[in-house]
C-alpha positions as CSV (number, residue, x, y, z in Angstrom):
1,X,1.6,-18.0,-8.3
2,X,1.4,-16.5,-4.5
3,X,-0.4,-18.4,-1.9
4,X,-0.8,-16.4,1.2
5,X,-1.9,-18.5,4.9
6,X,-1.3,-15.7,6.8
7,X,0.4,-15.0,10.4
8,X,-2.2,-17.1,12.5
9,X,-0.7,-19.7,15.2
10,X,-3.0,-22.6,13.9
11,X,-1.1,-24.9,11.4
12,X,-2.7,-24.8,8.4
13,X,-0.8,-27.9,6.7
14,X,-3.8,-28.5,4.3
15,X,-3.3,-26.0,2.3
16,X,0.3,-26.7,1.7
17,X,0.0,-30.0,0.8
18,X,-2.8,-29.1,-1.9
19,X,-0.4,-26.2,-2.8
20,X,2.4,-29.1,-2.7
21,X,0.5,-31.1,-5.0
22,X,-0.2,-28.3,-7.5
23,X,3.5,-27.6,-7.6
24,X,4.2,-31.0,-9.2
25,X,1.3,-31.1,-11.1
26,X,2.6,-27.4,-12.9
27,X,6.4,-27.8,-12.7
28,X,6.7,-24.9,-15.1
29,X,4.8,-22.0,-12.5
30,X,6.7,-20.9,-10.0
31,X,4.8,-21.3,-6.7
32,X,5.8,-18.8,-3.8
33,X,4.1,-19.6,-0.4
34,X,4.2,-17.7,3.1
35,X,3.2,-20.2,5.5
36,X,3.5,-18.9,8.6
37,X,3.0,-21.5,11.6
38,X,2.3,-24.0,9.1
39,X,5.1,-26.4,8.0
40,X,7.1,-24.9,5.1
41,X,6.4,-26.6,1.6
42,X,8.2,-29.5,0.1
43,X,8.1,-28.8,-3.4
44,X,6.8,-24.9,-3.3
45,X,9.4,-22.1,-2.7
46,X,8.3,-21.2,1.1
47,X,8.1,-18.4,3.2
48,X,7.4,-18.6,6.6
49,X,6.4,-14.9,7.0
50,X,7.1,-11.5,4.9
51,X,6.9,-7.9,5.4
52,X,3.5,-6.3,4.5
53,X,5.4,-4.0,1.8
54,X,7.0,-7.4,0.3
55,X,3.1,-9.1,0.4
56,X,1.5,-6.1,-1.5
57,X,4.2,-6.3,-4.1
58,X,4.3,-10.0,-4.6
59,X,0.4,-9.8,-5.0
60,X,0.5,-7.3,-7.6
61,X,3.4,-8.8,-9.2
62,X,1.2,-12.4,-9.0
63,X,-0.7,-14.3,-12.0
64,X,-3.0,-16.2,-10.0
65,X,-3.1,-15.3,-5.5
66,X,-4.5,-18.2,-3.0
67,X,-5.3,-17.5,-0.4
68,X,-6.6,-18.2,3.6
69,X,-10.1,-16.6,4.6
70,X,-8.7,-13.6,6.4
71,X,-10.8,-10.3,5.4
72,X,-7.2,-8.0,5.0
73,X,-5.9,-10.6,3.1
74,X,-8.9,-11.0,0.8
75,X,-9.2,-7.0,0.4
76,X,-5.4,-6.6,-0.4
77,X,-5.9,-9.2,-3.2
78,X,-8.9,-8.1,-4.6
79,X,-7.1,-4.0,-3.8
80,X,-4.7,-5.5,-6.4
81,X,-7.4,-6.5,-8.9
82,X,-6.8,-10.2,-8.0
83,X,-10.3,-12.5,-7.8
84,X,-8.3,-14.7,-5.4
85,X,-8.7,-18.5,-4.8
86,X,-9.8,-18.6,-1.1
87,X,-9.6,-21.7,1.0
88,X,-10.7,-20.6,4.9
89,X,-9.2,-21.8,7.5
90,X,-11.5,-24.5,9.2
91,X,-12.1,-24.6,13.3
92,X,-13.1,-28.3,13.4
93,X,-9.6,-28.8,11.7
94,X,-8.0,-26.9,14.3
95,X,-6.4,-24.2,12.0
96,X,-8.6,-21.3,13.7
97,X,-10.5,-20.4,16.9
98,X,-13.6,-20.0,14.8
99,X,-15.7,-19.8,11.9
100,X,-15.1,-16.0,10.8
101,X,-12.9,-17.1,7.5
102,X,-15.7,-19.6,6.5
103,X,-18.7,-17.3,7.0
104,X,-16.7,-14.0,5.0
105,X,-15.4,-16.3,2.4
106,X,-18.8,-17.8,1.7
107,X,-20.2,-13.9,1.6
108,X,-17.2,-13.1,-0.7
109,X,-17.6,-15.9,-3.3
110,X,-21.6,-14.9,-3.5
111,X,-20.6,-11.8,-4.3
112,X,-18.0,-13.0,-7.1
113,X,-14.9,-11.6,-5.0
114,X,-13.7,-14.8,-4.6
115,X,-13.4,-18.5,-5.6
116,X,-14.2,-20.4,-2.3
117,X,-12.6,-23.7,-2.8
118,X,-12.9,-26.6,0.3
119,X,-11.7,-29.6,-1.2
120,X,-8.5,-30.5,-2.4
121,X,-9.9,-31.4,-6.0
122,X,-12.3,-28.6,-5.9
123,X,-9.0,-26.3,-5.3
124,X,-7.0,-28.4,-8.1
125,X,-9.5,-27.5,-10.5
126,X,-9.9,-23.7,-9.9
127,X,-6.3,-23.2,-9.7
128,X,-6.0,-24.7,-12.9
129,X,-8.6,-22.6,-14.2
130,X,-6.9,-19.6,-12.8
131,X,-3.6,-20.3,-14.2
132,X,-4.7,-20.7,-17.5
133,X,-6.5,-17.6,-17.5
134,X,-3.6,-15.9,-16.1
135,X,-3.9,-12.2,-14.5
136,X,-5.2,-10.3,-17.6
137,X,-8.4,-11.7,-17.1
138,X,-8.3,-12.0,-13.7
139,X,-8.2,-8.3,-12.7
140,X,-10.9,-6.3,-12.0
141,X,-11.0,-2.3,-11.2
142,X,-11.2,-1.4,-7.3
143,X,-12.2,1.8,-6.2
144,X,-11.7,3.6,-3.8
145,X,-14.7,2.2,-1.7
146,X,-14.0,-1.2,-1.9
147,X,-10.3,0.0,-0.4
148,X,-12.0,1.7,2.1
149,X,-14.4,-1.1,2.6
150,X,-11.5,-3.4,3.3
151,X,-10.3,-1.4,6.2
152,X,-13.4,-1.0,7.9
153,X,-14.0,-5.1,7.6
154,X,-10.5,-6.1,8.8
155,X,-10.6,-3.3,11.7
156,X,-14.2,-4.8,12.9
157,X,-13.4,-8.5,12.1
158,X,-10.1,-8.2,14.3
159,X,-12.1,-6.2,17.1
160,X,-14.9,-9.5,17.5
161,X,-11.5,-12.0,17.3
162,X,-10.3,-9.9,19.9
163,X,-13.4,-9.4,21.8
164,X,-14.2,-13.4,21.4
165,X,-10.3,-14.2,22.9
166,X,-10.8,-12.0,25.8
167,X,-13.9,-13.5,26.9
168,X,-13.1,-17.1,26.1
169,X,-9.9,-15.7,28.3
170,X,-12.1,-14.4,31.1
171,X,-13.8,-18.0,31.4
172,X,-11.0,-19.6,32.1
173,X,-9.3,-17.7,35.2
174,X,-13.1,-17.9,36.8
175,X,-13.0,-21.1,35.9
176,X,-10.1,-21.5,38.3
177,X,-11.2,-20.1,41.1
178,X,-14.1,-22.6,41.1
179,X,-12.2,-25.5,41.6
């Protein structure tokens, strides 16, 4: 099992402690995690952060992929034949600057992509599903328009982040001056 919470600064501890609690719950799966800024796992084998080339093999080598609500992350999952699990990172918890993961994950699990979970029981039960299903059944076939899809949504999803921190950075230096 592979968990992915991405490279983002925001701590996204919830996730590892449901991904904690699932490692003792399954003692028998062995539960790889890059956690990035979050806090490394207690029980999980963690990763703070890996090279793309190491990601892309450990998610096509990978039974069952969680995931964070990033769109490249999502599309390299699902580019592997993976349905992942999907928990999005949540703004009012402070583990984004906004809703993107939430709204694209919520799009995604319409669409069957994904399994949205956003509860800690709700994410017990699917990745018990999962694992028992194991990847046989959890791979789809991609084509080459979903892969191309996946560029074009990660290159315009990290255009508006960077579009929304510039002006958000803009505010604040007027906002100086006006003092």
């Amino acid at each position: 099992m592979l968990a992915l919470v991405g490279t983002d600064h925001h701590p996204f501890n919830r996730l590892i402690d449901w991904l904690d609690e699932a490692a003792v719950r399954n003692p028998a799966v062995r539960f790889v995690v890059q956690h990035g800024a979050s806090r490394a796992p207690l029980v999980a084998h963690g990763r703070d952060f890996l090279p793309y080339e190491e990601v892309v093999r450990l998610v096509d080598e990978a039974d069952v992929v969680v995931c964070h609500g990033g769109p490249g992350t999502i599309m390299d999952a699902r580019g592997a034949g993976h349905v992942p699990i999907c928990v999005p990172r949540d703004p009012g918890l402070g583990e984004h600057v906004d809703g993107h993961q939430q709204r694209f994950a919520a799009v995604m699990n319409d669409e069957g992509m994904v399994v949205t979970c956003t509860s800690s029981a709700s994410f017990q039960v699917a990745l018990a599903e999962r694992l028992e299903l194991g990847k046989a059944t959890e791979r789809r076939d991609v084509d080459d328009a979903t892969v191309a899809a996946r560029h074009r949504v990660t290159i315009a999803l990290d255009e508006l982040v960077e579009q929304t921190e510039r002006n958000r950075s803009r505010k604040r230096f007027r906002a100086l001056f006006r003092r």
